[in-house]
C-alpha positions in Angstrom: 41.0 114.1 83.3 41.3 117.4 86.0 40.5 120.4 84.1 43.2 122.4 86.2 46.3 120.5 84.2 45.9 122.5 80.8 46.9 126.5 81.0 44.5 127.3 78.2 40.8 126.7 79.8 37.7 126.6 77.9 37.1 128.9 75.0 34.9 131.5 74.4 32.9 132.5 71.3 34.4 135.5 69.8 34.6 137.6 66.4 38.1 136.5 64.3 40.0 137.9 61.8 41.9 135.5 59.4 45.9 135.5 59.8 48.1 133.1 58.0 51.6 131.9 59.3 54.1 129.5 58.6 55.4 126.9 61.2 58.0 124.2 61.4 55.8 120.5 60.8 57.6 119.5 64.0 55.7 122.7 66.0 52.5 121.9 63.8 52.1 118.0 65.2 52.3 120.1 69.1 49.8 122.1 68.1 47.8 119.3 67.1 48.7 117.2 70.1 47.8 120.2 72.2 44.6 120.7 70.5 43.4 116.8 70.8 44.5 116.4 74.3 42.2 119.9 74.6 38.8 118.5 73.4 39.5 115.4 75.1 40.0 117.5 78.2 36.9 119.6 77.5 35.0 117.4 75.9 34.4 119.5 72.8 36.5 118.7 69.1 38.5 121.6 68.5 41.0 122.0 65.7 44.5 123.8 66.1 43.5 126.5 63.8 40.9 127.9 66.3 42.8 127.6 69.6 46.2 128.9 68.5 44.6 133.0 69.1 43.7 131.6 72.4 47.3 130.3 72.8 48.6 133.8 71.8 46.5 135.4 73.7 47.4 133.7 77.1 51.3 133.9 76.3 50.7 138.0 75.8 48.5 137.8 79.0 51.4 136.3 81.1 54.0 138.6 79.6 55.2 141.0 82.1 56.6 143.8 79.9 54.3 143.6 77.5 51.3 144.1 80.1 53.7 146.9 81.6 54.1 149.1 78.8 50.1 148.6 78.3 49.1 149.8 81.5 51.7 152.7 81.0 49.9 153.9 78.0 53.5 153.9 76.4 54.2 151.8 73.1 57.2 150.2 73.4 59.6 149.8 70.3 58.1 146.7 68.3 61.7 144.5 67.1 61.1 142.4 64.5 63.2 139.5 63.5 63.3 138.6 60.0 62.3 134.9 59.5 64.2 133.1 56.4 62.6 131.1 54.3 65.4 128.9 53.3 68.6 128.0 55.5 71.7 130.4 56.2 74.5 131.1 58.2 74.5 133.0 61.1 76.8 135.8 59.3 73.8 136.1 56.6 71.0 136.5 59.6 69.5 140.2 59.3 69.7 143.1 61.9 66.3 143.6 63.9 64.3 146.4 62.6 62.8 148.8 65.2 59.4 150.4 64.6 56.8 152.2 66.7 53.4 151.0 67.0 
């Protein structure tokens, strides 16, 4: 299998800090596909917990405005959506908060 197909090459060996998050099952299995199609590619087992920084880490990469207000030196206001843990209406959704880094 070409090498070139996947957007997340090879990994590197790096330092981690643990973060926990929670994700639909249905995004989980991807992540899994994703991950199995990756070792086959590379020929190395990897599981989904160690490639998903690399994942985040390309999609910040690629991010335009992110990478903008980086070089820029400026912190651009941080929104943050809260995520409910149970299902509700649209009407019940809460306001973004702002925050500065």
């Amino acid at each position: 299998m070409s090498t070139n197909k996947l957007r997340l090459g090879p990994l590197p060996k790096t330092a981690t800090i643990k973060v926990t998050f929670a994700c639909t099952s249905a995004l989980k299995t991807e992540l899994d596909r994703y991950a199995a199609l990756h070792a086959k590619t590379f020929g190395e087992p990897i599981d989904t917990a160690t490639l998903i920084p690399h994942m985040l880490e390309a999609f910040m990469e690629r991010d335009r405005v992110f990478k903008r207000s980086s070089r820029s030196g400026q912190s651009s206001p941080l929104i943050i959506h809260a995520k409910p843990t149970h299902h509700v209406s649209d009407s019940d959704t809460p306001e973004p908060v702002h925050s500065k880094k």
